[in-house]
N, C-alpha and C positions, 0 to 999 in steps of 0.2 A: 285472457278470457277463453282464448281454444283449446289452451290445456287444459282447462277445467269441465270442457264442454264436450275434450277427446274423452277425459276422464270418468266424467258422469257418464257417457254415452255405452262404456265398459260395464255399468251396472244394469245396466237395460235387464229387464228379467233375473235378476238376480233376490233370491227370497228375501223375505222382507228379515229373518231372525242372522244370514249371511250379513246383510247390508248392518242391518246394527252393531255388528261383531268389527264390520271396515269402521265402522264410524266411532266405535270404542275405541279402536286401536288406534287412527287417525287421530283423537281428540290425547290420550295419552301421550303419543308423541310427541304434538305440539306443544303440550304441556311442560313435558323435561326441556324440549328447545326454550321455552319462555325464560324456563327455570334457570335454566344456563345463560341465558342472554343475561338475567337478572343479575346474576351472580356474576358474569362478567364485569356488567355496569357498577358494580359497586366495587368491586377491586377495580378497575380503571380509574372511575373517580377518587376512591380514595389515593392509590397512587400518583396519578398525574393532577387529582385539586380540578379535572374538566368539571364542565357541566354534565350532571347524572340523566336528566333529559335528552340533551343532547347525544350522551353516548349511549342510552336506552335505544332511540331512533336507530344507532348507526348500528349495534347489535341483536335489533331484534329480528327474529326471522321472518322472510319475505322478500319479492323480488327487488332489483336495484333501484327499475324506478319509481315504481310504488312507496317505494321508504324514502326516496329522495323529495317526492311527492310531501309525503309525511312530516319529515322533516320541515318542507316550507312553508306548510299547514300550521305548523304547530312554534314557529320563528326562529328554527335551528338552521343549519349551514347547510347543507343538500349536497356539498364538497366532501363536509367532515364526515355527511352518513358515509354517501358511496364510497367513497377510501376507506372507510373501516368494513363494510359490507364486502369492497373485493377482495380486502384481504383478508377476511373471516372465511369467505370463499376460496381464497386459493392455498389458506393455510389447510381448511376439512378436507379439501381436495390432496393436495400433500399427506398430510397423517392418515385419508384412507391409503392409499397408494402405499404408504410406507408397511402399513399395519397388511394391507393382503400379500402384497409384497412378500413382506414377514410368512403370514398364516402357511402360503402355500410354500414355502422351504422349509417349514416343519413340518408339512402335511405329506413331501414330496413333491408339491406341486401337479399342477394338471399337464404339462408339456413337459415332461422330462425328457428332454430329449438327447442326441449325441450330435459333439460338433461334424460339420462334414469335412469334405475335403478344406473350404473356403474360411474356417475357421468361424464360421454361423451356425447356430442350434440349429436344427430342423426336430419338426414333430414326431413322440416316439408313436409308435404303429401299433 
């Protein structure tokens, strides 16, 4: 709830045709993430024969406990979300990491630096 309240609090004064353009792009977003959730969930299911429900809950976007929440809500395992919610999280965490990784030694990267005497990088100047 404080995130949302840090977050809203950032729009304070913010014109009204600005805010509609965050709330565009915000609703978009969400949108592709559903969409991918979605699409997860049915290759899982069809894969593994799970419950599609079930692994809707454990896929869709939102925080851990919230969806574990959901999940007991709704007569699913609260185990099976969050085990598949931290590893959908440490996997996006992962292939960001890989992927900027990537980006900035094609780009050169932002710290190109020279090793020192210690055989550690230090930052170029």
């Amino acid at each position: 709830m404080f995130v949302g309240i840090t977050v809203g609090a950032r729009f304070l004064g913010t014109p009204l045709r600005a805010l509609l353009r965050s709330i565009q792009g915000a609703a978009m977003a969400a949108g592709v993430q559903v969409a991918i959730a979605a699409a997860a969930t049915l290759a899982a299911a069809r894969i593994s024969g799970w419950d599609p429900l079930a692994l809707m809950v454990a896929y869709a976007p939102g925080d851990l406990a919230e969806m574990s929440l959901v999940a007991v809500a709704m007569g699913q395992e609260a185990t099976f979300a969050g085990t598949h919610h931290i590893g959908r999280v440490l996997l996006a965490l992962l292939v960001a990491t890989l992927l900027i990784s990537a980006l900035q030694r094609a780009s050169g990267g932002p710290n190109e630096g020279q090793k020192n005497d210690h055989g550690t990088h230090t930052p170029a100047s």
